[in-house]
Structures are given as structure tokens and as C-alpha cells.
C-alpha positions as CSV (number, residue, x, y, z in Angstrom):
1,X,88.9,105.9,114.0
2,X,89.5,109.6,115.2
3,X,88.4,112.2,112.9
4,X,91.7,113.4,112.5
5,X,93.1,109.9,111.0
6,X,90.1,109.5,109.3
7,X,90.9,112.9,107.2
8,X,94.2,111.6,106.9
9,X,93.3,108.6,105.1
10,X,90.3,110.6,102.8
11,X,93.6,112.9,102.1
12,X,95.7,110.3,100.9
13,X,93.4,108.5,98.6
14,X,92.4,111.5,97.2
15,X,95.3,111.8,96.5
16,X,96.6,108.6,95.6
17,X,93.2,108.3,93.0
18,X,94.1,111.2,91.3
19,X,97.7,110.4,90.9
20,X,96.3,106.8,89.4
21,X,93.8,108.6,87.0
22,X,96.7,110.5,86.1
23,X,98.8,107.6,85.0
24,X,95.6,105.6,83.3
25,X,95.0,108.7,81.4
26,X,98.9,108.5,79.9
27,X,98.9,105.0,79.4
28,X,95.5,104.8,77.5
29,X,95.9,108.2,75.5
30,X,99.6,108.3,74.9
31,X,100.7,105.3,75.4
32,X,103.0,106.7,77.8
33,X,104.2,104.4,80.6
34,X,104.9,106.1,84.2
35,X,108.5,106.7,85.4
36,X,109.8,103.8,87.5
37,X,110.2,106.2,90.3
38,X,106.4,107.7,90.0
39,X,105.2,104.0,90.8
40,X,107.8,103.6,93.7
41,X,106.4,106.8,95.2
42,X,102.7,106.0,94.7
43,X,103.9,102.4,96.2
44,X,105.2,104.9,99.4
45,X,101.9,106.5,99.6
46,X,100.1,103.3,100.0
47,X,102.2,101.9,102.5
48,X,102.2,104.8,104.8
49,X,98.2,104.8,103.9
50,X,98.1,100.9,105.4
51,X,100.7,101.7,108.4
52,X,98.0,104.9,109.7
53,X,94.9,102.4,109.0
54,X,96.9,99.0,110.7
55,X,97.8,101.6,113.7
56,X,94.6,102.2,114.4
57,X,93.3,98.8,114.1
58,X,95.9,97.1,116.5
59,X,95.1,99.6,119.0
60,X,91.7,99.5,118.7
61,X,92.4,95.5,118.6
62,X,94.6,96.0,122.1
63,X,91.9,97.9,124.0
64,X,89.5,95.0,122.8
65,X,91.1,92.2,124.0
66,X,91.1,94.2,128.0
């Protein structure tokens, strides 16, 4: 994995880990639920996360299999 992607992906589970600590904290202390919309977008964020991860596994797959 280039350096690059690999910041990318440190970036978004930083990210996405902080967001889910976030929403723990709410639901445990509170008893506060996240929006609907809050989960949708976290949802987004790990999609994205797995397309930049699979990306660089199929290619690295494709120039394998040459």
C-alpha cells in the first residue's frame, strides 16, 4: 500500500473511532441514541474506507497474477 493510501486509511479510522467513541459515550451516559442520519454517514465513511483498501488489493492482486 503507498504511503499516501496508507495515511488515508489511518485518517479515516481516526476518524471513524472517534466518531464511534462519541456515540458509545451518548448511548452509555445519556442514554441518548444517534440520529438515524449520524449512523448513515458513519455507514459512508466505512464504505469509502473498504472501496480505497479493496482498490488497492485488486490491483495489487492484478499485477500478481502477471
Amino acid at each position: 500500500m503507498s504511503k499516501n493510501k496508507r495515511e488515508q486509511v489511518i485518517s479515516h479510522l481516526s476518524y471513524l473511532r472517534q466518531e464511534l467513541r462519541e456515540m458509545h459515550l451518548g448511548i452509555k451516559e445519556d442514554d441518548l441514541f444517534p440520529e438515524p442520519g449520524e449512523i448513515r454517514g458513519l455507514m459512508a465513511q466505512f464504505e469509502a474506507l473498504l472501496e480505497l483498501v479493496e482498490g488497492n488489493t485488486r490491483i495489487q492482486s492484478n499485477s500478481e497474477a502477471a
